[in-house]
N, C-alpha and C positions, 0 to 999 in steps of 0.2 A: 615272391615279393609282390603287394599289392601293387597295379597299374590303375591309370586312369582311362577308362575307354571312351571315347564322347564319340555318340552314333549319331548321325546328323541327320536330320529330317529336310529331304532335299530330293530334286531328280537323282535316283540311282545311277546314273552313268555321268554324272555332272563332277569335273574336277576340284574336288570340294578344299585342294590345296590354297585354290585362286580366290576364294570367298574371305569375305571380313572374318569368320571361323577360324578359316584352316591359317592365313597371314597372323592372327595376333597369337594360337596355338604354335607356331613358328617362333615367337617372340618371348616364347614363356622361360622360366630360368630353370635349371635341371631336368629332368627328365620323369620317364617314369608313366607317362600319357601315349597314346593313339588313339586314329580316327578309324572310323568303322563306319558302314552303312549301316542304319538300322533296320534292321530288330538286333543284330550283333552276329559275329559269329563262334569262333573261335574262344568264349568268354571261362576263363578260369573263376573255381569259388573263391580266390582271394581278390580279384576284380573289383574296382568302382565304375558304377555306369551314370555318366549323363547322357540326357536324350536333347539335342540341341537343334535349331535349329539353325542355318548357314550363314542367315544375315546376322547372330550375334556374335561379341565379341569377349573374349575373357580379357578381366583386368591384368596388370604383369605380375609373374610370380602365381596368380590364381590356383594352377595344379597344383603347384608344388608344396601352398597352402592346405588346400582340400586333403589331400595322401597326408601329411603331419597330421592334422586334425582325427583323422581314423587313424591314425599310428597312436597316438596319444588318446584316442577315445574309443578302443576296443570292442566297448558295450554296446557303440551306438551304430545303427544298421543303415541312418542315411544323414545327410545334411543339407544345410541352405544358405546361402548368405545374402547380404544386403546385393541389391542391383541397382544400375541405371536403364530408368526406361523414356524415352525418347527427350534427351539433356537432362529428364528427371531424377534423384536419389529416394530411395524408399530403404529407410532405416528403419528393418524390421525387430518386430519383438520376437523372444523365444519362442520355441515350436507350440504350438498352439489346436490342438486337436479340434476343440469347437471351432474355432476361426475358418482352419481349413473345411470343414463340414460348411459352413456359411456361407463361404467365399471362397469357394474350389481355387486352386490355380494362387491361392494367395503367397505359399510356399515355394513356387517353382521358377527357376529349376534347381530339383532336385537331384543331388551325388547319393547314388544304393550301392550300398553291397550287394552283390551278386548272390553273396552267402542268406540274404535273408530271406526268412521264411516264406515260401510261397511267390518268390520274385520271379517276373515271367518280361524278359527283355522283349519282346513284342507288346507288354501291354501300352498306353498312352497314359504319361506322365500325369494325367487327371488321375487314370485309375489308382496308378502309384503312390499316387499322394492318395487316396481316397482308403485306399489296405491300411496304410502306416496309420491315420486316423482310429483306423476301426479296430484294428491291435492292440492301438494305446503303446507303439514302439517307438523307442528312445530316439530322439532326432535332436541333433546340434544344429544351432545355427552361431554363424560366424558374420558378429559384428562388421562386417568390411565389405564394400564393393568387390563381389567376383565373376558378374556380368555383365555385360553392355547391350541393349538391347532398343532398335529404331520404336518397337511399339510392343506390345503386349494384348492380343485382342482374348476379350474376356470369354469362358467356355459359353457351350450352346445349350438353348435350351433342353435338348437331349440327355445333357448327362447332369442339369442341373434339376430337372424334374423327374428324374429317373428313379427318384426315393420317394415312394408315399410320406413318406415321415416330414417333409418339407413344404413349402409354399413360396412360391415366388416372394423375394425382399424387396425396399423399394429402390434398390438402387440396381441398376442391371449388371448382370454377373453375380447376384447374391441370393439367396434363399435362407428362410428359415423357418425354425419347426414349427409344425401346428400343434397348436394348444390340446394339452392333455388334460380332458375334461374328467377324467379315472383321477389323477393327481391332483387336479380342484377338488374334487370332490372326497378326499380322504384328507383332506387339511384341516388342522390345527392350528388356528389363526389367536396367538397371545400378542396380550398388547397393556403394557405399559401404561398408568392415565394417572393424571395431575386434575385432570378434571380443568380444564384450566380451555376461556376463552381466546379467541384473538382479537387484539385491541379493536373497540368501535361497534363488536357484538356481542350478545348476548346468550349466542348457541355456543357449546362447548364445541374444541379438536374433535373430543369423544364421538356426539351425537353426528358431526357434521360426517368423518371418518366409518363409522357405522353405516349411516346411508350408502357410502362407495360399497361398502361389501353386499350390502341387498341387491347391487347391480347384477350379482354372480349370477353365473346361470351354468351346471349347476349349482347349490347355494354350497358353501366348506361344510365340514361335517362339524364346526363347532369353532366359537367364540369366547375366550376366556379373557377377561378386563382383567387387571390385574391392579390395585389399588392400594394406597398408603394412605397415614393419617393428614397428610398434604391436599387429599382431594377435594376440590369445591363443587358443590352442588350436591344432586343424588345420583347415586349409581344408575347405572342403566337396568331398568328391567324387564324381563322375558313379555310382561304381557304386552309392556309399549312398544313390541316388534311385533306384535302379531301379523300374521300374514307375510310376513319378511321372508319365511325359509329359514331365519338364522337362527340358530340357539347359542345362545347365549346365558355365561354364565359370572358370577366374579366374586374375585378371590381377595382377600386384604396380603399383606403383604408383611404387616406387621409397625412394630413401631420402629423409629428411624427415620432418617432423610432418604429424599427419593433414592433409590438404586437400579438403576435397568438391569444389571444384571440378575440381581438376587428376585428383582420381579417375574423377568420372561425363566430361570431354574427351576421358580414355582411352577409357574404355567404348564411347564412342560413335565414336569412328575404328574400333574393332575392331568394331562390333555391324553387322545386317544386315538388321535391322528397318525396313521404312517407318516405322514409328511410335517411339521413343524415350520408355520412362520409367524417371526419375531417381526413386530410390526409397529413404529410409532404412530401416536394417536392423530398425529397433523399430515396423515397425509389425506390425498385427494388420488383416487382413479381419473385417468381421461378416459378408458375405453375397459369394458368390461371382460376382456379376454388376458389381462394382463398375468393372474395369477395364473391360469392354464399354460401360459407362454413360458413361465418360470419353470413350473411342477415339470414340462415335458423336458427339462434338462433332466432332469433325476431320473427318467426311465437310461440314462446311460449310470453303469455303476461305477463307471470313474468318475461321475463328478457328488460331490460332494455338498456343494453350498451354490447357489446362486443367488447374486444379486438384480435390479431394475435399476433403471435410468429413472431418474427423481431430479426434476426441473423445481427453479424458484417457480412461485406466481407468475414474474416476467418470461416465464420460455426459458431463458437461460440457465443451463445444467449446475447443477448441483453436485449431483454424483452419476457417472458413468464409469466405474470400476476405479481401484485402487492401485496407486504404484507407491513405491516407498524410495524415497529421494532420500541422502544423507543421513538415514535413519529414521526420518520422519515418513509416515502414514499420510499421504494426499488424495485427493480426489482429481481424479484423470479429464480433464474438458473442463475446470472448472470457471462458469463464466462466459463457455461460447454460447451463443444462441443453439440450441437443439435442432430447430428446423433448418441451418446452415454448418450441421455435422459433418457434412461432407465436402464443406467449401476449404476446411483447416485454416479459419480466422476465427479469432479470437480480440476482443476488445479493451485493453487495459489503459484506462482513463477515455482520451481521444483516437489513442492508437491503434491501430488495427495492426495486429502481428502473427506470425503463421505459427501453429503451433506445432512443435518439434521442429525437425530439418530438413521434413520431404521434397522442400523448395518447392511446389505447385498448391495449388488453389484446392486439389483433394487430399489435404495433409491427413488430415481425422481419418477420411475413408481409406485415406493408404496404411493406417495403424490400425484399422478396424473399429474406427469410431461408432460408425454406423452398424455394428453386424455381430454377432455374436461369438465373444470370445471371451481365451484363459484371461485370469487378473490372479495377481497377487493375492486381492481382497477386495471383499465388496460389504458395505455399510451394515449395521445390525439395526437401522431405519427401517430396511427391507429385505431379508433375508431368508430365505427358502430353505430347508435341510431337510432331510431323511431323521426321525426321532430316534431311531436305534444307532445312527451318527454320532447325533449331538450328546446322546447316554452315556456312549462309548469313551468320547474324550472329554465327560465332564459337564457339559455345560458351560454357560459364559463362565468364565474365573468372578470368584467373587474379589478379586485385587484389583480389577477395575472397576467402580460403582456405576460410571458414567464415560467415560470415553475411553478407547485402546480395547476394548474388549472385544468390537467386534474382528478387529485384525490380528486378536492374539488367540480368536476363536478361529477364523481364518490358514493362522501359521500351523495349528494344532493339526486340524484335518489335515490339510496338504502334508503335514510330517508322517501319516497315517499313511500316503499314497492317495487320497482324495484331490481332485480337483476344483478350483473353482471358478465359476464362471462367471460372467456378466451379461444381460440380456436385456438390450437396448429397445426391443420391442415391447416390452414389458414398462407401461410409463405410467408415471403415480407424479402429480404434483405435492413437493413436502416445504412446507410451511416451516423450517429449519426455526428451533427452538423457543417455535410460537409458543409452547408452552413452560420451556425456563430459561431460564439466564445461559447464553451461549459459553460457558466457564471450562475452561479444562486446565484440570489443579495438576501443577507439576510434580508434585508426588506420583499419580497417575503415569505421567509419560517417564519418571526413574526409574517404578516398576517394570514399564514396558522393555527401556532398553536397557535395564537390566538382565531381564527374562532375553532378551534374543538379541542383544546386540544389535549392531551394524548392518542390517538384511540388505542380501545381494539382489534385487528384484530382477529377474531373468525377463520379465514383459517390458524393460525400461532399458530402452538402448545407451550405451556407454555417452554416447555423442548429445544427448539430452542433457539438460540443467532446469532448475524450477527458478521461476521469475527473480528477480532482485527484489526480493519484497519483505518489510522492516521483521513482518513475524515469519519466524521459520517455521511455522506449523502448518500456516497460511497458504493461499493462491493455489496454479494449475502449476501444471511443468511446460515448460515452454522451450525452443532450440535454442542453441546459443547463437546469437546475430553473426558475431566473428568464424563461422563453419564456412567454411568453403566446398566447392563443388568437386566432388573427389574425382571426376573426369578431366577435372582441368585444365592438365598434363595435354589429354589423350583428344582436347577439344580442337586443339591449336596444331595440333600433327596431321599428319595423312592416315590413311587407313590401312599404312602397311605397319604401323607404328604402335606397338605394344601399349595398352592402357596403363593405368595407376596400378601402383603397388596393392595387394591384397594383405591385410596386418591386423591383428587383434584374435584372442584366443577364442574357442571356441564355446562357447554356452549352453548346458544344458539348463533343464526346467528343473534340477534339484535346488532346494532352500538354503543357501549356506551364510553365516553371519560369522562378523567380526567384534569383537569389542569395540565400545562408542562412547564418550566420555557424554554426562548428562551437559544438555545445554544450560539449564537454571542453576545459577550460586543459590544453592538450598543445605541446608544439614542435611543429611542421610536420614536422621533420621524421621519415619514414615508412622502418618498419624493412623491411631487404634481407629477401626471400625465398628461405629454402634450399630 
């Protein structure tokens, strides 16, 4: 029968019964757990090991949570739960391979199977986490406080620059990739064009958008406009880029009202790029290294799709990855200042309010605001793929014309085993529907939750809700005010005194949906496509 071993990182000869540890593990309900010095000794292959250290404390019930959890989840070789770290809560999102690559240590502490492949109880729970990563092996995390912990000090720089593949991030304890100028450089940049001004000038999205990519250095292997009878002015042509690098080409689209999707399916039958991004025409680069920053997620073959953080004009995000709230498709941050990503406030009218329930002032950077991680789904404004991906499962659906497409392109990959990411270093100011009418026809979203239902978003903590706000489609997701501090209990006791309950089932990152009735009184029936 599996046990739970928790090896304690401590003086070896220290009575580690007498520590905040070994007192709340005293307190825990059933059985089924012992303490061990680490590295372990004595350790069977049906074993779970935590590596702990003696000033933390497990919530009550914890163990006996954790052994259910791999009783019930067989496949899965480690897990994680929500902690408190010094009176803090960090209510984290499902296992997240990118994240932990980012933000080493974002995951821990981690419960292993002894059974899994390549586990070596001497190594340091950095590495541990850093294996499970690079395996792409299945990890639960369990929504509930299962730790207590005075403080958390972030890894050293030793094992965070230890990867060529990496560069110091701006926040300390983070890193992220360096730009793959191989993956700039084999892209297939389509793009959608209305040909259409923004109010007060006289230069098109197009022209203005096309200058951001002359930034490149190296330049994409190619530019495809992509055009309907909607467009104003004249197309863009090859000789009025001369000297650009960029080539540039465009394609009609045919007759009909705009359609994104059926525009970037074109693009991409014609384009010649390994890599495939789908691009609108209002955005703006800040920094010329943004598409490298994306392209270097794709050298991993688990991911799939990557999105960029796309701020309004004012700084204020737009899109930093997608969660899917009540059935509805949102954008994650939407509305915090960008430059105060890691403060976890956010502005709604006068109010400053913290978003999610991390109770501290690093809400966002304790959800990985700031840092590169899994998402649900990320926008088709910006989106980065692999071409023999996008082939593979179709293209955007021609059932969306204009919105839901790029998260039902999204749903599509990940049911493939593709991942998808978000990459917040990667930053494009977008001009949001400077070139049409900001409209999403409800037809659109019957199809969508018709197509998948109810989706269980595994990056969206149970304990999260999206604002009080008149449109359901609308706003960020934000905590709920009424959440209380799940240490509580354990705040007002002594420290011989067993913390809070540990409760809620355990989460893996597979996709699962439920039936979801359409929000709009509409007939069913869904208008023909010209």
């Amino acid at each position: 029968m599996a046990e739970l071993v928790v090896l304690t990182q401590g003086p070896p000869d220290s009575d580690v019964s007498c520590t905040p540890l070994g007192r709340s593990l005293g307190c825990q309900t059933g059985g089924g757990w012992r303490l061990s010095p680490a590295p372990g000794g004595d350790l069977q292959p049906d074993d779970i090991v935590m590596v702990l250290p003696v000033e933390t404390r497990f919530a009550r019930s914890a163990c006996e949570t954790i052994l259910q959890a791999f009783t019930e989840h067989p496949e899965a070789v480690a897990l994680y739960g929500d902690c408190l770290v010094g009176g803090r809560c960090h209510s984290r999102p499902a296992w997240s391979p990118t994240r932990v690559q980012s933000e080493p240590g974002a995951s821990l502490p981690l419960a292993v199977r002894v059974s899994r492949p390549g586990f070596d109880p001497a190594d340091d729970p950095l590495e541990q986490e850093r294996q499970l990563a690079e395996s792409n092996a299945p990890v639960l995390h369990l929504p509930s406080v299962l730790t207590i912990h005075p403080d958390w000090p972030p890894p050293g720089d030793e094992f965070l620059m230890g990867d060529p593949r990496f560069e110091p991030g701006e926040r300390s304890g983070t890193r992220r990739r360096c730009p793959s100028l191989r993956g700039q450089a084999s892209t297939s940049i389509i793009i959608p064009s209305a040909g259409v001004s923004r109010p007060a000038t006289t230069r098109s999205m197009l022209s203005r958008h096309l200058e951001t990519l002359t930034l490149l250095d190296p330049p994409p292997l190619e530019v495809i406009v992509v055009i309907g009878d909607e467009f104003r002015g004249e197309p863009p042509q090859q000789e009025d880029l001369k000297g650009s690098g960029l080539e540039v080409k465009v394609l009609h689209r045919g007759p009909g009202t705009f359609d994104f999707s059926r525009a970037i399916n074109l693009g991409l039958l014609a384009c010649r790029g390994e890599l495939v991004l789908m691009a609108n025409d209002d955005l703006e680069a800040e920094t010329p290294d943004w598409l490298g920053r994306m392209a270097a997620h794709l050298d991993d073959p688990t991911v799939g799709a990557v999105g960029a953080a796309l701020l309004y004009p004012d700084r204020t995000v737009q899109h930093a990855g997608m969660v899917i709230h009540g059935g509805h498709p949102r954008h994650l941050f939407k509305g915090a200042s960008f430059d105060e990503l890691g403060t976890g406030m956010v502005i709604h009218g006068d109010h400053p309010q913290h978003l999610f329930n991390n109770m501290e002032p690093a809400g966002t950077a304790a959800h990985g605001g700031d840092v590169a991680r899994d998402a649900i789904g990320v926008t088709g404004a910006c989106l980065l793929a692999r071409r023999r991906d996008l082939l593979a499962v179709g293209g955007l659906s021609h059932d969306y014309p204009v919105s839901y497409g790029d998260i039902d392109l999204c749903l599509r990959l990940r049911r493939t085993g593709l991942r998808v990411v978000i990459e917040p270093a990667a930053v494009l100011v977008h001009h949001e529907s400077a070139s049409r009418e900001p409209v999403i026809q409800p037809w659109e979203w019957n199809r969508f939750i018709h197509r998948w239902g109810e989706v269980n978003d595994p990056w969206f903590h149970p304990s999260f809700r999206g604002p009080n706000h008149p449109d359901p489609k609308d706003g960020n997701t934000d905590a709920d005010p009424t959440d209380t501090d799940p240490d509580d209990d354990a705040a007002t006791a002594d420290d011989n005194a067993a913390p809070t309950d540990a409760s809620g089932p355990a989460r893996s990152t597979a996709i699962r949906s439920r039936m979801h009735e359409s929000w709009v009184n509409i007939p069913w029936e869904l208008p023909a496509q010209g």
